[in-house]
N, C-alpha and C positions, 0 to 999 in steps of 0.2 A: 917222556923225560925232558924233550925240549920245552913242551909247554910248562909244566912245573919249574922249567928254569926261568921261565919266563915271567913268569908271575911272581918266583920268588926274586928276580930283578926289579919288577915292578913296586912291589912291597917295599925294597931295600930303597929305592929313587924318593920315593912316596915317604919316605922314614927319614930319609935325608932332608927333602926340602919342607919337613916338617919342622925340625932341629934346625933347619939354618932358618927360617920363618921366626922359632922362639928366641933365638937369637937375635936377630937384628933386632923384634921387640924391645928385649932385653937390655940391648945398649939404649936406644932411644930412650928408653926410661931413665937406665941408669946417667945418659951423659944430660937430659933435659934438670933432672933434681939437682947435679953436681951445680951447672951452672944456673939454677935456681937459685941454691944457697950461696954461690960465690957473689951473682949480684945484687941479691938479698943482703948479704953484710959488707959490701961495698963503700964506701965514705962517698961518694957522690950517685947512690942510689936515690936521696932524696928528687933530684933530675927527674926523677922518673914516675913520681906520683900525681898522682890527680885523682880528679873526685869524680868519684860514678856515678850512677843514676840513684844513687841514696842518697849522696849528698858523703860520701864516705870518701876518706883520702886512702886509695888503692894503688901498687906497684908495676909498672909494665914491665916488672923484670920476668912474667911471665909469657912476654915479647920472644926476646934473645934463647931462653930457656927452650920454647916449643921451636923455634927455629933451627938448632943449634944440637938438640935431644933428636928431633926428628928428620933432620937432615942427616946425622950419624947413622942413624938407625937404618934409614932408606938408602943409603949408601953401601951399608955392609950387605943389605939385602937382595940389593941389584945383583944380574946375572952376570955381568961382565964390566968388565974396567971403563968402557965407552957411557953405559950407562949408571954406573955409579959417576963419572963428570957431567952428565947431565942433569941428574939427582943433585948434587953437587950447586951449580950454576941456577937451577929453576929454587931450589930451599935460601940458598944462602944469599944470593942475588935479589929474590923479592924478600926476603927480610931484612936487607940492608937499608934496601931504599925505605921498606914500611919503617924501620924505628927512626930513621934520617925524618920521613913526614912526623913522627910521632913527637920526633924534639924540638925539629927546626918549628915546624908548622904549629908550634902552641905560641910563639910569639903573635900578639898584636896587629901587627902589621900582615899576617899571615892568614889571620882568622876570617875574615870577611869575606878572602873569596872559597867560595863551596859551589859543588861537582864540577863536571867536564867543562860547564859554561864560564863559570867564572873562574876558572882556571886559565881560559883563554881570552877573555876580556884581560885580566891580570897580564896576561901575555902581550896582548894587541896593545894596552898601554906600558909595557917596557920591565913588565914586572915579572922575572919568573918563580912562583911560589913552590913551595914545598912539597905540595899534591901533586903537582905536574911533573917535577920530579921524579916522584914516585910514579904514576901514570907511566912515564915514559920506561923508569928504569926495571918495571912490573914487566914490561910489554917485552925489551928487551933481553931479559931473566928469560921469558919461554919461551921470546924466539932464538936465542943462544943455546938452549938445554933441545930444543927442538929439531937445532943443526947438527946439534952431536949424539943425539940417539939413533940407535942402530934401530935394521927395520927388524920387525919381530918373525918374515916371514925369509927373511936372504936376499929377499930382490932389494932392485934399486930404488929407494925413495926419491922421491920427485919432489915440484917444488908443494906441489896439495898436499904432499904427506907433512912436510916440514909447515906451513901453513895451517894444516889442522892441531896440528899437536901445539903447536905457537899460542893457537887460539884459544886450544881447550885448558893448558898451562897459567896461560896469563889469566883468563877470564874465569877458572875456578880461583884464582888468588883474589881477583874484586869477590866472587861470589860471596863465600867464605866470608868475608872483610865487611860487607853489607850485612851481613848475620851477625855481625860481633855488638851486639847490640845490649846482651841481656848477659848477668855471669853463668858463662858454660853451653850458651847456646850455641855458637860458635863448634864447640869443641862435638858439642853431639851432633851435630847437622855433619860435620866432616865424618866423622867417626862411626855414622850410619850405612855412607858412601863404602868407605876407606874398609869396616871390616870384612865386609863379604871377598873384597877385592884379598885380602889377604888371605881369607879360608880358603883362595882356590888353589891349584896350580898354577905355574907359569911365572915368565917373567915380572909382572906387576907385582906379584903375591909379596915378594920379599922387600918390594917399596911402599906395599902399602900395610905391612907388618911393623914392619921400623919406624912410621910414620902415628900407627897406631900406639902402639910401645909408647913413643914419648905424651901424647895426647890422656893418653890413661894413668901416666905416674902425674898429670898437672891436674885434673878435669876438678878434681877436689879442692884443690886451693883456689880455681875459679867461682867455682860454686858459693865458697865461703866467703868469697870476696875479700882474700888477702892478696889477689894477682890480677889481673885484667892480660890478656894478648897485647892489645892495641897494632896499629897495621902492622908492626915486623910481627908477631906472632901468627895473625890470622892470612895476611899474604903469603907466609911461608908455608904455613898447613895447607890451604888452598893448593898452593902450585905442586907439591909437592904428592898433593890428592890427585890432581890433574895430570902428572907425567905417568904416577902408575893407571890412571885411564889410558891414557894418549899410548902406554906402551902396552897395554893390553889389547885396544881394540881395533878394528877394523877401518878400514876408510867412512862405510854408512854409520858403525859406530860412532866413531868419532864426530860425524856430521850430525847427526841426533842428537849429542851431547851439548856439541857447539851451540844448534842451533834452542835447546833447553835455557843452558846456559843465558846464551843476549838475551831469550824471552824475561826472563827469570833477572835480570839485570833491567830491562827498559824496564818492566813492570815495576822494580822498585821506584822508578824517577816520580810516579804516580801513586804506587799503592806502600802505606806502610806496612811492613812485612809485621811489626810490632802489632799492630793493630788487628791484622788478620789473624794471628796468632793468640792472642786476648780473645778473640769474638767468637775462635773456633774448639771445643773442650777441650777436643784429645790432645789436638796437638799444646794448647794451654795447660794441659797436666803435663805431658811429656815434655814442654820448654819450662815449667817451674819444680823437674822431679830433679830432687836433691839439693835444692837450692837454701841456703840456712833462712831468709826470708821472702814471706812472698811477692808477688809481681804486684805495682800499682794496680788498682783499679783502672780498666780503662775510659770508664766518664771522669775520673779524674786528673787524665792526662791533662787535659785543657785548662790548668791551674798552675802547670808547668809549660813557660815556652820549648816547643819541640820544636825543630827544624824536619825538613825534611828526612824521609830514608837512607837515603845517601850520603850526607851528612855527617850523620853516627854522631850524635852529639850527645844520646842518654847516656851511654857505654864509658864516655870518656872528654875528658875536659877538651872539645874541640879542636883536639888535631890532628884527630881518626880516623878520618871518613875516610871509605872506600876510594871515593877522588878527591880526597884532599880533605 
């Protein structure tokens, strides 16, 4: 009898945080479309357009939208009040500073300097740009959400616990942000991560549920190219991918991930992720599945000045990149 009670406890647990799982989905969707459509009809949405890698005038209201949808979402999902304000602080925090780069940093005067390097050249001569900004206030987003998460085991987190989570926080919001390159790819690269994290148990599940939710009510209007992310969208999905890691895994976890992650970051300073992805099928079918038109050819990228990876300058009229 006990065991049967046990099991029908289990069942009931397993039923619960299935329903609060479709739940936080739920809002995510529902609160990312609301404020979809509000910025969408907005009288100074025009702010927010620019031309993609078509040559098409596109919206970053789908920026605020996924930040905003899946910060709600991952919030409700969280197992306790400590970590819904770190969910909170890591979504809301790095999509602040991404849409701040996204508006400030299409000025002129802004555009010139591109990644970490000329962010701080820019600096060394007196100048602080709109990317470093973001850089800084990315950094400080997961190491904020990083101080206020609870450990997942009771013990005392240390400063390596808050230090990894910091790292794997902020450095999925670049990651993420460096992918946002193509319509929707962005959105599937997180949401490859993000749903397994959600079909499980545990604490993460309900962050990376909510997180999902809102990613799935947008991925089609990316697709279509009536919305772009631009950094407040894709640094919020990111960080936001990265706390329900950081709250799921383990210290060697987390070290793995970290150190995937900078791989996976230097390697863009060098390798175009565009380009590898063009030259490789599957994953070239699976970055152009659903998209309303297809990808350039890649021998005729060189008839288009590209910038570098990091950059992001096909995705979005220059003032998108990952750093700046």
């Amino acid at each position: 009898m006990a065991a049967d009670g046990g099991r029908a406890r289990g069942k009931g647990a397993r039923r619960a945080g299935a329903i609060a799982r479709l739940a936080a989905a739920g809002v995510g969707a529902m609160v990312g479309r609301s404020v979809l459509r509000t910025v969408l009809a907005a009288p100074g949405e025009r702010l927010l357009r620019r031309d993609n890698f078509h040559g098409q005038s596109v919206s970053l209201a789908g920026g605020p939208a996924l930040a905003l949808g899946a910060t709600a979402g991952a919030a409700l999902g969280a197992d306790d009040p400590r970590m819904a304000a770190a969910v909170a602080v890591a979504g809301l925090g790095a999509g602040a500073v991404g849409l701040y780069d996204d508006i400030a940093g299409a000025r002129p005067e802004q555009r010139a300097a591109k990644g970490f390097h000329g962010h701080l050249a820019a600096l060394r001569q007196g100048q602080i740009t709109a990317g470093l900004v973001k850089i800084l206030g990315v950094g400080a987003a997961g190491l904020g959400a990083a101080m206020i998460m609870t450990s997942t085991s009771g013990r005392r987190r240390t400063v390596v616990d808050v230090v990894l989570d910091a790292g794997v926080i902020a450095g999925s919001a670049n990651l993420v942000n460096l992918l946002d390159l193509r319509p929707g790819r962005a959105l599937k690269a997180g949401m490859t991560v993000a749903a397994p994290l959600a079909s499980r148990g545990g604490r993460a599940s309900g962050i990376a549920a909510g997180t999902v939710g809102a990613a799935s009510a947008l991925i089609s209007d990316d697709l279509d190219e009536r919305i772009m992310l631009g950094d407040g969208g894709a640094n919020a999905f990111g960080a936001l991918i990265g706390t329900a890691v950081a709250a799921r895994g383990g210290r060697l976890a987390k070290t793995v991930a970290l150190a995937g992650i900078a791989g996976l970051t230097l390697a863009s300073e060098k390798i175009s992720f565009t380009r590898v992805i063009a030259r490789t099928p599957v994953l070239r079918e699976l970055d152009e599945l659903g998209r309303r038109r297809p990808e350039v050819p890649v021998q005729r990228e060189r008839e288009v000045p590209v910038q570098r990876e990091g950059e992001n300058p096909a995705r979005r009229d220059a003032s998108a990149s990952p750093s700046g």
